[in-house]
BAVO-830641 format. One record per residue (C-alpha): residue in three letters; x, y, z. Coordinates in steps of 0.25 Angstrom, whole numbers, padded with zeros to 4 digits, always signed. Example, Ala and Ser with C-alpha at 12.3 -4.5 7.8 and 13.67 -1.06 7.14 Angstrom:
<recs>
ALA+0049-0018+0031
SER+0055-0004+0029
</recs>
This chain:
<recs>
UNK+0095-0083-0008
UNK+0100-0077+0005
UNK+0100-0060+0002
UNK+0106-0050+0011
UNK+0106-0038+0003
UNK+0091-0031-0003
UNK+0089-0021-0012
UNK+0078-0013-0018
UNK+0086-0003-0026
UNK+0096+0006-0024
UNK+0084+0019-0022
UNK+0079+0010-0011
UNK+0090+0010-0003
UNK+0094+0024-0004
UNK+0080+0028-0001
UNK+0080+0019+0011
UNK+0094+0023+0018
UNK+0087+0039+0017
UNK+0075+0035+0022
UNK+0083+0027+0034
UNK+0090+0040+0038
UNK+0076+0048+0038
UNK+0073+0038+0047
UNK+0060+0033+0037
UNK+0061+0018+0042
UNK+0057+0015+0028
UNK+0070+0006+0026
UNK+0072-0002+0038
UNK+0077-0014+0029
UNK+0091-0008+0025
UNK+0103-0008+0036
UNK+0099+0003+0041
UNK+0096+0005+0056
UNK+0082+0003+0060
UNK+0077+0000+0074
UNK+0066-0008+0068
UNK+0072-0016+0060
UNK+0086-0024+0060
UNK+0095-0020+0050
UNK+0095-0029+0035
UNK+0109-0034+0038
UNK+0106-0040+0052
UNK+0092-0046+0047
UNK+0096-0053+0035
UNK+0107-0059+0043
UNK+0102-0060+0056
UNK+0086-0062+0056
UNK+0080-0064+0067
UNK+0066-0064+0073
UNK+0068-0051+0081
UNK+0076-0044+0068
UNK+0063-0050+0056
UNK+0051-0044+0066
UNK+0060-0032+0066
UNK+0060-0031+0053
UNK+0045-0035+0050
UNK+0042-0025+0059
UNK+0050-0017+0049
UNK+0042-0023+0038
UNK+0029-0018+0042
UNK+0033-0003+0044
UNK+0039-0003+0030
UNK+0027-0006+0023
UNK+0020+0004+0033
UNK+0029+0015+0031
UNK+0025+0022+0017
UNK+0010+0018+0017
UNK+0004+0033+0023
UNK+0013+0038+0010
UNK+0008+0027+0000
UNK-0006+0031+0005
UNK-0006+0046+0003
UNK+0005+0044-0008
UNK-0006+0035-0017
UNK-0017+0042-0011
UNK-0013+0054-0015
UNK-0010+0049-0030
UNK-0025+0043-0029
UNK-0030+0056-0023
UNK-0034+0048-0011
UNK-0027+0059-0002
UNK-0019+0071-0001
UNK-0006+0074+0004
UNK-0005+0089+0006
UNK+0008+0091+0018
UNK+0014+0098+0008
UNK+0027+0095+0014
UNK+0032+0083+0007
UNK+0033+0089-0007
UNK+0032+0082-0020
UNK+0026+0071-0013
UNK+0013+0077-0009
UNK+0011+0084-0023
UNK+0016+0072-0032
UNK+0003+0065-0030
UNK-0005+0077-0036
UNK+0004+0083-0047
UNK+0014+0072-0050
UNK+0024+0069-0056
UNK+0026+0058-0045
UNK+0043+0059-0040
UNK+0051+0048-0042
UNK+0060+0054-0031
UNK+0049+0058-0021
UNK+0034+0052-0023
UNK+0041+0040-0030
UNK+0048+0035-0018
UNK+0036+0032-0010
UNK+0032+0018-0009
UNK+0043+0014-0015
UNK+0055+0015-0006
UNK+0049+0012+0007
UNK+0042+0001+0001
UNK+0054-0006-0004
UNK+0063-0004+0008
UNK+0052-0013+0015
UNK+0052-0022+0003
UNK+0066-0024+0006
UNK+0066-0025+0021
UNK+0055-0035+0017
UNK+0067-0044+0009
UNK+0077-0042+0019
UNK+0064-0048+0030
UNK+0060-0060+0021
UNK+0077-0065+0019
UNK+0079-0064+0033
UNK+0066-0071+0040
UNK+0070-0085+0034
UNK+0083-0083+0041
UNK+0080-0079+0054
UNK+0082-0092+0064
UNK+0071-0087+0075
UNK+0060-0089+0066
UNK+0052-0101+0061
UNK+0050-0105+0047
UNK+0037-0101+0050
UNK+0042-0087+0053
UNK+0049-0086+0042
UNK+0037-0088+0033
UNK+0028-0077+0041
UNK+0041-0068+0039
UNK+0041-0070+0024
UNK+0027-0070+0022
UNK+0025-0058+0029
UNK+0037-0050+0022
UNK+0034-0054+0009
UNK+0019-0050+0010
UNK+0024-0035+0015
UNK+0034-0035+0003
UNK+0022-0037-0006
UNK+0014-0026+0000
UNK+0027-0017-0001
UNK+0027-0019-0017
UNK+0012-0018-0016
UNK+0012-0004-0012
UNK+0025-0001-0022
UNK+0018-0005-0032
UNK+0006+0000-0033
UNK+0014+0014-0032
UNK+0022+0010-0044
UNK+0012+0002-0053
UNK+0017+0000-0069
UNK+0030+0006-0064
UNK+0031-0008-0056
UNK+0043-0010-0044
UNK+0055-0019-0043
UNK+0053-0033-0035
UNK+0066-0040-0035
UNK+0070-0030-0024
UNK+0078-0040-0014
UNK+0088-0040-0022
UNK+0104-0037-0018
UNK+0108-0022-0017
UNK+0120-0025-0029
UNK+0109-0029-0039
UNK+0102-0018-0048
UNK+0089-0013-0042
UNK+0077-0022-0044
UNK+0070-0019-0058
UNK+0055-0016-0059
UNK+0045-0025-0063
UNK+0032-0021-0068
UNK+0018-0020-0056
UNK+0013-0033-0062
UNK+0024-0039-0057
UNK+0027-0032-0045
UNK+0013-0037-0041
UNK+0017-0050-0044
UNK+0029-0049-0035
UNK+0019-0045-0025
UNK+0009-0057-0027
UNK+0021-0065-0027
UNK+0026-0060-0014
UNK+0012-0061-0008
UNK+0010-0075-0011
UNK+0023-0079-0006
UNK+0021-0072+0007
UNK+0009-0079+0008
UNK+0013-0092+0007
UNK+0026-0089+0018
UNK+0015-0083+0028
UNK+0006-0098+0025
UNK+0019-0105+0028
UNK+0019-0097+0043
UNK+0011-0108+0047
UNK+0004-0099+0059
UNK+0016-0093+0063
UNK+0015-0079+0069
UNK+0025-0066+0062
UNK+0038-0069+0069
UNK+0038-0052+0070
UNK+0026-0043+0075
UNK+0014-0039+0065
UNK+0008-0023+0067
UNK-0004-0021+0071
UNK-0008-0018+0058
UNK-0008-0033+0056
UNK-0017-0036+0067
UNK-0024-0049+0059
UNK-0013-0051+0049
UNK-0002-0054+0060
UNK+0000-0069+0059
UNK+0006-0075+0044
UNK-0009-0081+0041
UNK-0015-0069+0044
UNK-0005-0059+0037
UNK-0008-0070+0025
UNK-0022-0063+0022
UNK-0015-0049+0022
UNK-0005-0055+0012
UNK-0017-0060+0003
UNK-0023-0045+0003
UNK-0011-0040-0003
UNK-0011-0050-0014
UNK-0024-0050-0018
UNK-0021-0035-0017
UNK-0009-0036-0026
UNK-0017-0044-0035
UNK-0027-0035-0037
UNK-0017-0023-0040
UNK-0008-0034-0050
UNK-0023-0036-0058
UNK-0024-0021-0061
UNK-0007-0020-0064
UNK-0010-0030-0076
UNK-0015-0043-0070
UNK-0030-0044-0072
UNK-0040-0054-0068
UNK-0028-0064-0063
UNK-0023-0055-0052
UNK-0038-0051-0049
UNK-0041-0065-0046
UNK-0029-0069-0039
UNK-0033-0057-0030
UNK-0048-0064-0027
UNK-0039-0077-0025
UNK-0032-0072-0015
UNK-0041-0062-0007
UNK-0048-0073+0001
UNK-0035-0075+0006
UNK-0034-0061+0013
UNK-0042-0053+0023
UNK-0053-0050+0014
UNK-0066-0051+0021
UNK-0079-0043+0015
UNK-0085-0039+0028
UNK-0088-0023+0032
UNK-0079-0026+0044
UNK-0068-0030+0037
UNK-0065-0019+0028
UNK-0052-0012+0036
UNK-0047-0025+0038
UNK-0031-0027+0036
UNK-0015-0025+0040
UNK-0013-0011+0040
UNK-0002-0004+0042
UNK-0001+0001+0058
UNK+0005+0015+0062
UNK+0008+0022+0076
UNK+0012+0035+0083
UNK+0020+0026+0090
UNK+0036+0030+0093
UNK+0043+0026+0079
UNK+0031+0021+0072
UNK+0025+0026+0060
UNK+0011+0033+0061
UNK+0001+0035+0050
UNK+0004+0047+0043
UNK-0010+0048+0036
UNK-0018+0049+0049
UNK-0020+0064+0048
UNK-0028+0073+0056
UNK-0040+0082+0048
UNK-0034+0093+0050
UNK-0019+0087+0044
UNK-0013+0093+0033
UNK-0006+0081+0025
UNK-0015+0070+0021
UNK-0029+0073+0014
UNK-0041+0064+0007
UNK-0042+0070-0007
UNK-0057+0075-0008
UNK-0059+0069-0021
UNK-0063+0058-0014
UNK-0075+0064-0010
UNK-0079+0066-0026
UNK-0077+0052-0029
UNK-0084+0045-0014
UNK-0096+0037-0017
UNK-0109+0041-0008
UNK-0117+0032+0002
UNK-0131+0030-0001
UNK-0135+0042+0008
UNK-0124+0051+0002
UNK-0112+0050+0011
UNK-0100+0049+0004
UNK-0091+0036+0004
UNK-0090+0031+0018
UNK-0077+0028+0016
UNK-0072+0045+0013
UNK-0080+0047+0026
UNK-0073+0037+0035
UNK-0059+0039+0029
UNK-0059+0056+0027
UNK-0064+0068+0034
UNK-0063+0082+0031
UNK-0050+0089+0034
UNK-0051+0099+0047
UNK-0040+0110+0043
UNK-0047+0122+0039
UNK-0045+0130+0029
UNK-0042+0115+0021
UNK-0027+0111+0022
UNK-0019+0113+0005
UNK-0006+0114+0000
UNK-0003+0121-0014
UNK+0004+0110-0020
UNK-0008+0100-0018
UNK-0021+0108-0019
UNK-0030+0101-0013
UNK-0038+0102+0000
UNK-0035+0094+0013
UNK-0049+0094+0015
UNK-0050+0078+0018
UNK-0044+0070+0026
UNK-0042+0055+0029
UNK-0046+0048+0041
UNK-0043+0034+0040
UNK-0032+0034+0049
UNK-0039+0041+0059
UNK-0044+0032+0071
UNK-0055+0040+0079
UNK-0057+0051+0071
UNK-0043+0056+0073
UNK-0029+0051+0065
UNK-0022+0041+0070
UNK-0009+0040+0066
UNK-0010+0025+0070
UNK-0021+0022+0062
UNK-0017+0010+0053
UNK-0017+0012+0037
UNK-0021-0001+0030
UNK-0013-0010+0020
UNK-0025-0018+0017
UNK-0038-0020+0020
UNK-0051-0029+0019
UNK-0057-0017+0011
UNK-0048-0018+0001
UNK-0048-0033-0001
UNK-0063-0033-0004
UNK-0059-0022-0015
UNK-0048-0029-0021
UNK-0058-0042-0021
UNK-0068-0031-0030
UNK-0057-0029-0038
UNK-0053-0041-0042
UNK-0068-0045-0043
UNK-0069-0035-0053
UNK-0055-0037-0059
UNK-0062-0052-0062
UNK-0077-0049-0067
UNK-0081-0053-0053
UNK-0091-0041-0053
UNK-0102-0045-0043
UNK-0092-0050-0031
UNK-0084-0037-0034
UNK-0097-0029-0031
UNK-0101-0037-0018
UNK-0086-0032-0014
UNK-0087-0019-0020
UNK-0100-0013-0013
UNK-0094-0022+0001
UNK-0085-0011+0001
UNK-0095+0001-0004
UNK-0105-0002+0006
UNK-0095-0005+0018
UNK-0084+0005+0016
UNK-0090+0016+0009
UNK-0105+0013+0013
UNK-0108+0016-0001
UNK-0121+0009-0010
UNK-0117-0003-0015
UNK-0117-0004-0030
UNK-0127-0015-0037
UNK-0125-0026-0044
UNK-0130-0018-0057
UNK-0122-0006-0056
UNK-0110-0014-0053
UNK-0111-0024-0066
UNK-0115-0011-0075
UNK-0102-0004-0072
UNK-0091-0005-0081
UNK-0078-0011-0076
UNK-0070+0003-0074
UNK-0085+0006-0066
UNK-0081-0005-0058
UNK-0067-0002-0057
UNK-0069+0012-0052
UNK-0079+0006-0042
UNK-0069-0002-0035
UNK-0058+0009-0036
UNK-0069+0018-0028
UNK-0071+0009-0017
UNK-0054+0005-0017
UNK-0054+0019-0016
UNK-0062+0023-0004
UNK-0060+0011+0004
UNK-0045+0013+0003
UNK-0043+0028+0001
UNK-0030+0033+0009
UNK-0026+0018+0014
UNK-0018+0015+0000
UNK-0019+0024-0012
UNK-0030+0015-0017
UNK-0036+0026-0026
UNK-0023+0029-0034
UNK-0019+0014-0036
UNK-0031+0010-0041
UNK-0033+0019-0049
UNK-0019+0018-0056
UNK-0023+0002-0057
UNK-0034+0004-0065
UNK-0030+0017-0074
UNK-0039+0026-0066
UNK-0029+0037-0062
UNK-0036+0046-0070
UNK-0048+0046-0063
UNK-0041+0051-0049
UNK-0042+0066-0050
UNK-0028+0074-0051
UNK-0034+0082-0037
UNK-0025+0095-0041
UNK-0023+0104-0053
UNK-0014+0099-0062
UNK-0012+0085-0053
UNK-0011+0072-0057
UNK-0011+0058-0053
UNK+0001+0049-0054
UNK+0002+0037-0061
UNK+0010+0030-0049
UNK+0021+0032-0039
UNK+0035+0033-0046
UNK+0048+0024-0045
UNK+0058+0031-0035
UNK+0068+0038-0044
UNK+0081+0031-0036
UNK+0074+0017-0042
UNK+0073+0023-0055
UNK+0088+0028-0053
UNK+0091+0015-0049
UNK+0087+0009-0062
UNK+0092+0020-0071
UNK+0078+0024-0074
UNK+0073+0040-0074
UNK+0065+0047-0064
UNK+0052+0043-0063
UNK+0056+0030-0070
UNK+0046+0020-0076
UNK+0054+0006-0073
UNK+0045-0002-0081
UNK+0043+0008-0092
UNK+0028+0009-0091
</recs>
């Protein structure tokens, strides 16, 4: 069925159209003007070559454009960082003291994420109708959209969790607004869209992209090779889904399929994987988390520094030392409203000692596949391969001793668990909101510390309040009644 018209709700759109007249660039899809991208109109009923790599081009800065919030956002919820500006109140306080706003913190990874879930929709109708491009073509184009569709409502879900998200978004604008499903099924929706991606970039046949690829995919650039990032984010999904309900099935599924990603247990490996590129360039987005020691907005929390592991000669976790140093500011940079020290600061977007704002962040890398492999190990009783990928990434990465075969077998499973979450922790810490998410997967909120007197952390991101409105729920509304 031919569809002109998409739809994510009625919030949506009104969040868009203001965010089009602040010039955010979050929402090129709608007809608005927008000099990278033709307008929704003119592509559905006109595509062309020129006018789809416009819009893929489009494609990839959406999925860029709220990561550095997502990474401070969750990571300050995992008390993986700090945000003390102090100039974007409630935001930077919501984190610490909740309750999490349905009107402020709420919108974050939500509306951006489905204006590009929509431009996404309105890519994947037109391609098949363009008369420049090959059949070939067509299939890279689809396979390619639907796999950066998938990642959107990865990161929407794992914001949203029990509270799940609406899926049947391409929709017309008269219909009601999609319902909610539950994250099982979200994931699933994920999964599905994966798979069907993947068989759309195996029927490319060796074609090329018929648009340009960013740097970021340097190595994943052709269909076959984009194939193997579209394999990490579903073993990736997989493993998530086990932990949202699914059990051993999912963690099998997950080992079943990451032989067919980028996976490759070599020290050389380990930063391998598309990122998301930035540029001082005119026009360009920069990265926003590549801060100088002496800046006063984004900090490591220092209770990192409580919980690091120690090298067999007493340094502390290599990994705290390559990705943080100490603040410079002197006297140490606080706000009232948060109080807690700026006294660390992050380095890993720095390139030469100094912060680069065109330092790439990382969508998924080669470290994290090995982890997700352990997990799933575990998550299936294969405990000795789950140690050999366990203390690859202790001795490698954090240049820590490796655990024996006896201490490993005389943990208990919540030992083993907590082990895992240490290294997903350090490995990943400031590239994802690892240490929150995990923790909320396996009911281990509790065990990040509040930071701040009085504090608390928050369960997960709320729903927007104009997608509550929408459905004639309350504030801070609960779609699925959990």
């Amino acid at each position: 069925m031919t569809r002109t018209v998409h739809r994510v709700g009625p919030a949506l759109v009104t969040a868009c159209l203001a965010a089009a007249s602040l010039s955010l660039g979050a929402c090129g899809g709608f007809n608005i003007t927008n000099t990278n991208q033709p307008t929704q109109t003119d592509l559905e009923n006109h595509p062309t070559r020129s006018k789809l790599s416009a819009a893929a081009t489009g494609i990839f800065s959406g999925a860029r454009s709220d990561i550095t919030g997502f990474i401070w956002q969750v990571g300050s919820m995992g008390r993986e960082g700090i945000n003390l500006s102090g100039n974007n109140q409630p935001d930077y306080q919501e984190p610490y003291f909740g309750p999490l706003s349905s009107t402020q913190f709420g919108g974050s990874e939500w509306t951006g994420r489905f204006a590009n879930i929509r431009s996404i929709n309105v890519y994947l109708d037109a391609a098949p109708k363009a008369p420049d491009l090959s059949p070939q073509e067509v299939s890279a184009s689809q396979g390619f959209g639907k796999t950066m569709e998938a990642l959107a409502f990865l990161y929407v879900i794992e914001t949203r969790a029990a509270l799940g998200a609406p899926v049947d978004v391409d929709r017309p604008v008269t219909a009601p607004p999609a319902p909610f499903v539950s994250e099982d099924s979200v994931y699933g929706f994920i999964i599905g869209l994966l798979d069907s991606a993947q068989t759309a970039l195996q029927n490319a046949n060796g074609t090329s992209f018929p648009f340009p690829i960013p740097p970021g995919f340097t190595g994943f650039d052709q269909p076959s090779t984009f194939l193997l990032f579209n394999r990490a984010l579903k073993a990736k999904a997989e493993v998530l889904r086990a932990t949202a309900g699914c059990g051993q099935p999912c963690f099998q599924a997950a080992l079943a399929t990451l032989p067919e990603s980028f996976i490759d247990p070599t020290a050389s490996s380990l930063g391998v994987g598309p990122e998301f590129d930035f540029s001082t360039a005119s026009g360009d987005q920069q990265n926003g988390l590549a801060e100088p020691l002496d800046g006063t907005t984004f900090f490591a929390d220092t209770f990192m520094l409580v919980h690091a592991q120690r090298q067999s000669g007493g340094a502390i976790d290599a990994r705290v030392l390559a990705k943080t140093a100490r603040a410079t500011r002197v006297p140490l940079w606080t706000i009232p409203a948060v109080p807690l020290p700026g006294a660390l600061k992050y380095t890993n977007y720095f390139t030469g000692g100094q912060p680069d704002l065109n330092h790439p962040i990382p969508i998924i890398r080669d470290e994290e596949l090995i982890l997700l492999r352990a997990e799933a190990e575990i998550g299936t009783g294969d405990l000795n391969n789950a140690l050999t990928d366990i203390n690859f990434i202790r001795t490698n990465s954090g240049h820590l001793p490796a655990l024996s075969s006896g201490t490993w077998t005389s943990m208990s499973d919540a030992e083993r668990i907590n082990e895992l979450l240490y290294e997903r922790w350090f490995s990943l810490m400031w590239e994802q909101g690892t240490r929150w998410i995990d923790a909320r997967r396996y009911n281990l909120l509790s065990t990040i510390e509040p930071g701040v007197p009085g504090g608390q952390v928050p369960q997960r991101m709320p729903i927007p309040q104009d997608e509550c409105s929408a459905r004639n729920l309350p504030t801070n509304c609960d779609p699925l009644g959990t």
